[in-house]
DSSP file (Angstrom, degrees, kcal/mol; ACC not computed):
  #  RESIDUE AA STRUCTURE BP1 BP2  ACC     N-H-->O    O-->H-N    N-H-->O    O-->H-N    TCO  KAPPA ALPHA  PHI   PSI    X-CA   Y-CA   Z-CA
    1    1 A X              0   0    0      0, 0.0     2,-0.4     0, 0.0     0, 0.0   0.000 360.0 360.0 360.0 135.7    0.4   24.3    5.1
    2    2 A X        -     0   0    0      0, 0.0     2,-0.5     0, 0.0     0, 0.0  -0.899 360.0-141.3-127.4 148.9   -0.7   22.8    8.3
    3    3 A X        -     0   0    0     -2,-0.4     2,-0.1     0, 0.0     0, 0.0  -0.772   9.5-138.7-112.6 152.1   -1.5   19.0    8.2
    4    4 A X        -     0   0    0     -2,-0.5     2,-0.1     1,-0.2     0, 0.0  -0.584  29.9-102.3-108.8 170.8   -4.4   17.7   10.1
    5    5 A X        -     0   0    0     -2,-0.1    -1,-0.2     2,-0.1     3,-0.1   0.051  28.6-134.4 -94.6-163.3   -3.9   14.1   12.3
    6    6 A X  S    S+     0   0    0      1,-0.5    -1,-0.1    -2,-0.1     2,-0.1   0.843  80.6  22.0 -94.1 -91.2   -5.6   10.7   10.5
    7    7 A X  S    S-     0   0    0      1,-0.0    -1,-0.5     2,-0.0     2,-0.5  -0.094 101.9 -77.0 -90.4-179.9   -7.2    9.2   13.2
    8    8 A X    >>  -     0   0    0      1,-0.2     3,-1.8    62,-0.1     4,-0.7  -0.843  39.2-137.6-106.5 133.2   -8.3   10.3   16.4
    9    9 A X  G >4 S+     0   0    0     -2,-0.5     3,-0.9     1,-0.3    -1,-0.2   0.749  95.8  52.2 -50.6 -40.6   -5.7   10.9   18.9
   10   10 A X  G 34 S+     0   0    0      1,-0.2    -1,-0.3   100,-0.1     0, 0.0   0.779 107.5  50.2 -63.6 -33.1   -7.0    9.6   21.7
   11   11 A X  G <4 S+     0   0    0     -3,-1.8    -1,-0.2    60,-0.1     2,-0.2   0.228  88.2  89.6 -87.8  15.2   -8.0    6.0   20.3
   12   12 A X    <<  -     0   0    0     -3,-0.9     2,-0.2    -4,-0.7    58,-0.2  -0.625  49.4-167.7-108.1-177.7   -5.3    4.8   18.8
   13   13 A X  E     -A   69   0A   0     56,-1.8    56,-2.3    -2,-0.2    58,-0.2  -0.872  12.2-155.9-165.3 114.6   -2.5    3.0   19.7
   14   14 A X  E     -A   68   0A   0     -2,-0.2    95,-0.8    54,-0.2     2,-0.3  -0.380   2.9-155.0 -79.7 167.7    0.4    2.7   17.6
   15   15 A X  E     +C  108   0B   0     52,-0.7     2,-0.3    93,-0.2    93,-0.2  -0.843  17.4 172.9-108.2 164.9    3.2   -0.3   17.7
   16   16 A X  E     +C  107   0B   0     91,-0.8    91,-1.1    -2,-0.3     2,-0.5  -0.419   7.3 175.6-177.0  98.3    6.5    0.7   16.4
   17   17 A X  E     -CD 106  65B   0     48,-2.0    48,-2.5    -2,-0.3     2,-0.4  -0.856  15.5-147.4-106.9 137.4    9.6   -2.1   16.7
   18   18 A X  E     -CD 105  64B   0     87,-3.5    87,-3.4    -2,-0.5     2,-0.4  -0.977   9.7-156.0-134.4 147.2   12.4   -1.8   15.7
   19   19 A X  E     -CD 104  63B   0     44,-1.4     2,-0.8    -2,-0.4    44,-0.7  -0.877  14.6-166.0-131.9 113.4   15.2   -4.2   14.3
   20   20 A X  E     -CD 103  62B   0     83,-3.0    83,-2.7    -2,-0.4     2,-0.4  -0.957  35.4-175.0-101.2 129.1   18.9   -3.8   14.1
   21   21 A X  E     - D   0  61B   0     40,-2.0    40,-1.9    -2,-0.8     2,-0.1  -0.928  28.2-118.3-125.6 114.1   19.3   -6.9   11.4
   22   22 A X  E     - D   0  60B   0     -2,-0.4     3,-0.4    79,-0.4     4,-0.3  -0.403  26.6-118.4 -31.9 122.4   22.7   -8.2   10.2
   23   23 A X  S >  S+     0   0    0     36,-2.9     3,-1.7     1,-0.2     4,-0.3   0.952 117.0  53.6 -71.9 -55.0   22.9   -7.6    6.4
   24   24 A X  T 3  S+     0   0    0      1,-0.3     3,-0.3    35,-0.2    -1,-0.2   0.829 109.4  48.6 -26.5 -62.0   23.3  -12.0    6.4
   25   25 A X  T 3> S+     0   0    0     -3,-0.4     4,-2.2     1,-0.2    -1,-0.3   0.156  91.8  89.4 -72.5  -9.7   20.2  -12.3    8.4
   26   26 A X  T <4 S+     0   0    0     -3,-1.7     4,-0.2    -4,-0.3    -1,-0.2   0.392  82.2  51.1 -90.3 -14.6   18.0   -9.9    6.1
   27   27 A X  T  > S+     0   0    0     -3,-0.3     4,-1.2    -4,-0.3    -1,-0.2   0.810 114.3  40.0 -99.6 -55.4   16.7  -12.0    3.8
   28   28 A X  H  > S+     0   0    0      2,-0.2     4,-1.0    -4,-0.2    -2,-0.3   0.709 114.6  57.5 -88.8 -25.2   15.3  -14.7    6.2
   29   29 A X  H  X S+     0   0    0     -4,-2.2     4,-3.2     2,-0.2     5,-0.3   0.975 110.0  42.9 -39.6 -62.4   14.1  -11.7    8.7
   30   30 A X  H  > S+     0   0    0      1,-0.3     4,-1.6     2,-0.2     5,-0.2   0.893 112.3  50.1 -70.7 -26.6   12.0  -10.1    6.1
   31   31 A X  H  X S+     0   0    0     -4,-1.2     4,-1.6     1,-0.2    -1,-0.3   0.937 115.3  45.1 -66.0 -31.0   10.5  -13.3    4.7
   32   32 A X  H  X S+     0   0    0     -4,-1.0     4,-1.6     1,-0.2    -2,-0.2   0.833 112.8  53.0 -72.2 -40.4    9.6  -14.3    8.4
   33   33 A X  H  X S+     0   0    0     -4,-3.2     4,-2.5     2,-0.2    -2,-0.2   0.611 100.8  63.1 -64.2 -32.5    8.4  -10.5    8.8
   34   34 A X  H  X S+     0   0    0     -4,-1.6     4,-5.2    -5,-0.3     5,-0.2   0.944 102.4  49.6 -35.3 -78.6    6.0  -10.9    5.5
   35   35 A X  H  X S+     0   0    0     -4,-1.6     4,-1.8     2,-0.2     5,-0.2   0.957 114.3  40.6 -41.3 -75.6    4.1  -13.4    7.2
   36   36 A X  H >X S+     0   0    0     -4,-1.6     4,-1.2     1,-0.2     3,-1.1   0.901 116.9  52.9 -45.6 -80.9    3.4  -11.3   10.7
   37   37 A X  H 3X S+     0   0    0     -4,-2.5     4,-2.0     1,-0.2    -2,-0.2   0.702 112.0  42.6 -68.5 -33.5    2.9   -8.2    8.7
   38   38 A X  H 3X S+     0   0    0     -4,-5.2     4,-3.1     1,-0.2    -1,-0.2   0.947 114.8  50.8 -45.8 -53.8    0.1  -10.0    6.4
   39   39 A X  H << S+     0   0    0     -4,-1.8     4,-0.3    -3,-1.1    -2,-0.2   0.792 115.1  43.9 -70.2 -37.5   -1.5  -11.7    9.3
   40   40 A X  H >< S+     0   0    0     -4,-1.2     3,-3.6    -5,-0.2    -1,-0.2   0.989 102.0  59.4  -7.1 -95.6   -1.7   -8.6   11.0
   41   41 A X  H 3< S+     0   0    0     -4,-2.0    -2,-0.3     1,-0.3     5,-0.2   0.594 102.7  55.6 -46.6 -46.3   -2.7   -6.7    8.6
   42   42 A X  T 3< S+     0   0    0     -4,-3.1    -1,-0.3    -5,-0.1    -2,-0.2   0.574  87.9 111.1 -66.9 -14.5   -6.1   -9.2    8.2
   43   43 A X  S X  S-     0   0    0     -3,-3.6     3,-1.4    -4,-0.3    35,-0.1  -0.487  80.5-108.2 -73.1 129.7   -6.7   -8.4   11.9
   44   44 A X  T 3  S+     0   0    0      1,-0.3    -1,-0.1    -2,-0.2    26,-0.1   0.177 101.3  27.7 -27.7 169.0   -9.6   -6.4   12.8
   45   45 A X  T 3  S+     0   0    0      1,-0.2    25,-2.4    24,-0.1     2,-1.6   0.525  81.4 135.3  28.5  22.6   -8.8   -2.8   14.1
   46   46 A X  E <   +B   69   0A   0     -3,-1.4    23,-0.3    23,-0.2    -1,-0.2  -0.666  20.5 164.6 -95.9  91.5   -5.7   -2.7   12.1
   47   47 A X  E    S+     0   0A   0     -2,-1.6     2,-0.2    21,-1.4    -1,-0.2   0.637  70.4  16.3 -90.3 -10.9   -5.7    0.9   10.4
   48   48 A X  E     +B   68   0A   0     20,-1.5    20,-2.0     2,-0.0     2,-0.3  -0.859  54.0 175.7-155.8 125.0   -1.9    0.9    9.3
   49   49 A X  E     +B   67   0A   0     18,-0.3     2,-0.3    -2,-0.2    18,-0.2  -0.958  20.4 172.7 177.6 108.8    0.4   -1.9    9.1
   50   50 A X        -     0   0    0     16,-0.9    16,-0.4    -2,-0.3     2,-0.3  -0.949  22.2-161.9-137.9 162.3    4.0   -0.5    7.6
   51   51 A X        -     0   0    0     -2,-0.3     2,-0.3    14,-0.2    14,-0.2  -0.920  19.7-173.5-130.1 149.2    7.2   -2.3    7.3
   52   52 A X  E     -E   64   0B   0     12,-0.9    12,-1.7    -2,-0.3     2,-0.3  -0.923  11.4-156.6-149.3 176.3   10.4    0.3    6.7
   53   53 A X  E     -E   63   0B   0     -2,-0.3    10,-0.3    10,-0.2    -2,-0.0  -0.888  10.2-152.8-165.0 111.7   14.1   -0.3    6.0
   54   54 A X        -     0   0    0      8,-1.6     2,-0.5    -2,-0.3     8,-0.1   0.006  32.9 -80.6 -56.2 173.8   16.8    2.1    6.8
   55   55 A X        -     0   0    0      6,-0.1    -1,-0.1     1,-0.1     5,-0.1  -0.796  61.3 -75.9 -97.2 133.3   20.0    2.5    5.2
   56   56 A X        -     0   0    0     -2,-0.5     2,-0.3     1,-0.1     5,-0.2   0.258  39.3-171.9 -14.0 116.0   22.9    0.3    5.9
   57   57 A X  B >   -F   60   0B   0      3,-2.2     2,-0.7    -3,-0.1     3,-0.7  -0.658  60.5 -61.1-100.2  65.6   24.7    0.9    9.2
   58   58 A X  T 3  S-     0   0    0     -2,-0.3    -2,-0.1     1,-0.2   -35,-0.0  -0.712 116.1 -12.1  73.1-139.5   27.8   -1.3    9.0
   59   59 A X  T 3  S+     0   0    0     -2,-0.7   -36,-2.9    -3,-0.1     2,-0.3   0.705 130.3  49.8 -97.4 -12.0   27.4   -4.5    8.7
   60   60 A X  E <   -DF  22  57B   0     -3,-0.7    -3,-2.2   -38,-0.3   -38,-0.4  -0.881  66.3-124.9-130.3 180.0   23.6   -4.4    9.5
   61   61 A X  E     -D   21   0B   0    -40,-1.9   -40,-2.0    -2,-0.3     2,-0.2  -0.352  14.9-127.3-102.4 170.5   20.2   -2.7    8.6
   62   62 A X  E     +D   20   0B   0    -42,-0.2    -8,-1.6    -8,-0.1     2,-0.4  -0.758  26.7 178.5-113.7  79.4   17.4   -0.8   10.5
   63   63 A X  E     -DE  19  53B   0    -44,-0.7   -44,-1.4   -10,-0.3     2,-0.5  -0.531   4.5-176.4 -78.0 117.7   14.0   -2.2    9.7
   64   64 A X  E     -DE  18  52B   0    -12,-1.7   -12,-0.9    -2,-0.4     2,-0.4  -0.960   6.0-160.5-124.0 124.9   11.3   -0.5   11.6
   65   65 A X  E     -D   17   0B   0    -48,-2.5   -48,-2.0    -2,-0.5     2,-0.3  -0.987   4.9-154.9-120.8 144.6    7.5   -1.6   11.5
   66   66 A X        -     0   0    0    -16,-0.4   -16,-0.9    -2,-0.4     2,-0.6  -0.992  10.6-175.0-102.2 124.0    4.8    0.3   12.3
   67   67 A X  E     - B   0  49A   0     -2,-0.3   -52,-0.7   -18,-0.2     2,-0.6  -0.904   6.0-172.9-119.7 101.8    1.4   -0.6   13.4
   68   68 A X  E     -AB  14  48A   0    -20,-2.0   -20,-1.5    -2,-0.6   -21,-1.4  -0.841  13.3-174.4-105.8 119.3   -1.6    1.6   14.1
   69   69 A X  E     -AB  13  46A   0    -56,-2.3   -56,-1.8    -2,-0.6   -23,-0.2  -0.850  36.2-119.2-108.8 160.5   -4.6   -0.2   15.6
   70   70 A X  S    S-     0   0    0    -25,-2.4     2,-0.2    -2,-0.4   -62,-0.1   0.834  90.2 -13.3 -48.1 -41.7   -8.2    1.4   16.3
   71   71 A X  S  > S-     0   0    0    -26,-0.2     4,-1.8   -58,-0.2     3,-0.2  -0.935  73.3 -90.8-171.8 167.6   -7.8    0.7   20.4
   72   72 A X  H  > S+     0   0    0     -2,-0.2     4,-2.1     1,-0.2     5,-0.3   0.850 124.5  54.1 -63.8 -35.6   -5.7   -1.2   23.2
   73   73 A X  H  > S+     0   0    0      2,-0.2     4,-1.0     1,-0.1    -1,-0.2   0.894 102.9  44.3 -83.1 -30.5   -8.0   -3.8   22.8
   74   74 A X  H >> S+     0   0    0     -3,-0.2     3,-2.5     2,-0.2     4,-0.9   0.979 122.1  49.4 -78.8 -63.5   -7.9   -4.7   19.0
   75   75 A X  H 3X S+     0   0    0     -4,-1.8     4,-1.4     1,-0.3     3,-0.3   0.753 108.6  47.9  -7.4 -60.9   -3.7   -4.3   19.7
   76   76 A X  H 3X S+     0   0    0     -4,-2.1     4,-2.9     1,-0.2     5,-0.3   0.755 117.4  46.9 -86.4 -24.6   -4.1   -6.6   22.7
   77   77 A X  H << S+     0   0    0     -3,-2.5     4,-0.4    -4,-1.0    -1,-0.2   0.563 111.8  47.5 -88.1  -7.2   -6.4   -9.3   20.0
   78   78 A X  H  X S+     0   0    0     -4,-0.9     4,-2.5    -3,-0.3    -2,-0.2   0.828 109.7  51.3-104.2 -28.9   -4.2   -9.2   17.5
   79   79 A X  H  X S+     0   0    0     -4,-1.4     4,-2.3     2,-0.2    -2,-0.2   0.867 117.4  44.4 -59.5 -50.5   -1.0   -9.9   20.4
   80   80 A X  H  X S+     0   0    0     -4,-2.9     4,-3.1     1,-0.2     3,-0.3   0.998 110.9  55.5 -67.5 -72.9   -3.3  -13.1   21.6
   81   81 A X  H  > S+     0   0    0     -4,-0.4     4,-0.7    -5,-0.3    -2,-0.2   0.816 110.0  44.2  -9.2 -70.7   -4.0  -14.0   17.9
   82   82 A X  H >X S+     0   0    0     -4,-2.5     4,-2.6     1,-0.2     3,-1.7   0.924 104.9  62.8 -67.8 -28.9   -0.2  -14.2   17.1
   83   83 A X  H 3X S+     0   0    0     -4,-2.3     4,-2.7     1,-0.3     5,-0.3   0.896 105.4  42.3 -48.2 -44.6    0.8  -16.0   19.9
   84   84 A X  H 3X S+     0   0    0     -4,-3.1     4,-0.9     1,-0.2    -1,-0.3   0.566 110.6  55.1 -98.6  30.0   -1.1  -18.9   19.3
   85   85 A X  H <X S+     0   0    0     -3,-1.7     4,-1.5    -4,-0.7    -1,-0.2   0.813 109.3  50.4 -75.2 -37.5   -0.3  -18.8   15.8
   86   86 A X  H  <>S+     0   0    0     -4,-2.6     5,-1.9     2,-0.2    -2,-0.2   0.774 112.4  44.5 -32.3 -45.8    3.3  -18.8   16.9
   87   87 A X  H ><5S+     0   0    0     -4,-2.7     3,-1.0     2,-0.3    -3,-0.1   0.899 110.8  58.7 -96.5 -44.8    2.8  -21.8   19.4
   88   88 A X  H 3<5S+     0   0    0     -4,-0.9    -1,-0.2    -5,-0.3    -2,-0.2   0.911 113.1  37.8 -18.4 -79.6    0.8  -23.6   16.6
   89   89 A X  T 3<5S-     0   0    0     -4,-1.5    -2,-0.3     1,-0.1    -1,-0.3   0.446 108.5-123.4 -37.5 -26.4    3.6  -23.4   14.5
   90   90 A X  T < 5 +     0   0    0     -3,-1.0    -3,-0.2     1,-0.3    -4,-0.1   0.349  63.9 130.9  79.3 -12.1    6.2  -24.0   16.8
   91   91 A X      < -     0   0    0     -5,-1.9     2,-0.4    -6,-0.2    -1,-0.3  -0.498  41.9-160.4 -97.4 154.7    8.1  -21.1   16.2
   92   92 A X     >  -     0   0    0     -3,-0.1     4,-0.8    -2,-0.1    -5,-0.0  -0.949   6.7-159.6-127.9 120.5    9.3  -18.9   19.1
   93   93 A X  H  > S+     0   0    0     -2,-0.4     4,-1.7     2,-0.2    -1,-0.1   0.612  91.4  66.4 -84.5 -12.0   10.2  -15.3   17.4
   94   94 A X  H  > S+     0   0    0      2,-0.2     4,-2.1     1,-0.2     5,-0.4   0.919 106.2  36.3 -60.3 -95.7   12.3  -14.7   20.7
   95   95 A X  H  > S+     0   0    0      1,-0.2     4,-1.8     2,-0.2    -2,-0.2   0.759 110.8  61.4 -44.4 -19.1   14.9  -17.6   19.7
   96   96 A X  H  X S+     0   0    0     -4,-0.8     4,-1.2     2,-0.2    -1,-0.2   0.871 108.4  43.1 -96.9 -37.3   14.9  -17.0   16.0
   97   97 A X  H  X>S+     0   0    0     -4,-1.7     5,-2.8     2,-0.2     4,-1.7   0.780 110.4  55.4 -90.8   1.9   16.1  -13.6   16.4
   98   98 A X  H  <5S+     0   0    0     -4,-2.1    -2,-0.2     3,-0.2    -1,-0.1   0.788 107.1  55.1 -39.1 -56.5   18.7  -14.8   19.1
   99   99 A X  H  <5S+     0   0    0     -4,-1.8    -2,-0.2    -5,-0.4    -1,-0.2   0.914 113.3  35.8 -69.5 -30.8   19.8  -17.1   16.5
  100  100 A X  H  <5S-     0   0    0     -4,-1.2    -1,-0.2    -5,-0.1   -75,-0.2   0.858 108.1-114.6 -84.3 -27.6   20.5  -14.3   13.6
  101  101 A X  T  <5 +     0   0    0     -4,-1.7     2,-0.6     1,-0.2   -79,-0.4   0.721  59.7 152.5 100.8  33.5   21.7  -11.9   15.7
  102  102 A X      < -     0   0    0     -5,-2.8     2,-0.5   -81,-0.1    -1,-0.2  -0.799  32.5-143.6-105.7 143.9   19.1   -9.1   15.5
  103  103 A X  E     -C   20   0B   0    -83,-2.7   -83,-3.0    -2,-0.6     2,-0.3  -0.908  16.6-162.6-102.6 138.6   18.5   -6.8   18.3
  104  104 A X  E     -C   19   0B   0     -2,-0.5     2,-0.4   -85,-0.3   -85,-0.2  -0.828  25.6-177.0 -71.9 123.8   15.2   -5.5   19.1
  105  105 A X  E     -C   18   0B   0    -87,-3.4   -87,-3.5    -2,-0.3     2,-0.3  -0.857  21.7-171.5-144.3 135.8   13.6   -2.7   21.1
  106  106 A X  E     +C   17   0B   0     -2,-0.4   -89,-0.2   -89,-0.2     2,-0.2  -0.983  13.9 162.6-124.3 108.5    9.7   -3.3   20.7
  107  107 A X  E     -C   16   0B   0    -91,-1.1   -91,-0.8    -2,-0.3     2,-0.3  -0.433  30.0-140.9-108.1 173.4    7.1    0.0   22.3
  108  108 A X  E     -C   15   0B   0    -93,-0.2   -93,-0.2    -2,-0.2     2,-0.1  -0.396  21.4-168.7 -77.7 169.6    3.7    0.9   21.9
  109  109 A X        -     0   0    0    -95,-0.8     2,-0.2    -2,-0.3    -1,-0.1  -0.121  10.3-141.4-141.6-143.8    3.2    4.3   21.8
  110  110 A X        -     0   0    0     -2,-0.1   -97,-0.2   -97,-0.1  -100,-0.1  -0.337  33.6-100.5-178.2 111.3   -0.4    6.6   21.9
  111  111 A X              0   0    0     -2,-0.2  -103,-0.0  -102,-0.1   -97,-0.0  -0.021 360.0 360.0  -7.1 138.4   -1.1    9.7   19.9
  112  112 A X              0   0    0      0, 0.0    -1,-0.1     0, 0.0  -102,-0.1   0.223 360.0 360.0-122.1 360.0   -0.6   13.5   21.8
């Protein structure tokens, strides 16, 4: 059985972060993570919007979201968009995960 793609390779443009989260910290990540993935998820060009949760490594978790937008440009509107919800709010997502102790490593990607 051969599986055909979704979308079309060439326009999309995936996000894909990932989270090593402290099992302490897991609770207030993912409520904080809700919120961005909702708000997202209401954004124009947003075809996929997935939250995942690995199995306990130690003492912390692996939380992975994925994002498929339509184009660099709905990506790049939805990036402007959170910021100044961010700066609205006050919150700097930088410092908040400094403070729990989650490590990051944050791509885009592109269909091949």
């Amino acid at each position: 059985m051969t599986m055909s793609p979704i979308t079309e390779p060439e326009s999309a443009t995936f996000r894909v972060d990932r989270f090593d989260v402290p099992r302490a910290a897991l609770a207030a990540f993912m409520a904080r993570l809700r919120i961005t993935q909702r708000l997202l998820g209401e954004r124009d060009g947003c075809r996929q919007n997935l939250v995942l949760e690995g199995p306990a490594q130690g003492d912390s978790v692996a939380v992975v979201t994925i994002v498929e937008w339509a184009s660099d440009a709905a990506m790049a509107g939805a990036r402007a968009a959170m910021q100044a919800h961010y700066a609205r709010e006050g919150f700097d997502p930088a410092a908040f995960m400094r403070e729990l102790g989650i490590r990051p490593d944050m791509l885009a990607y592109r269909a091949v």
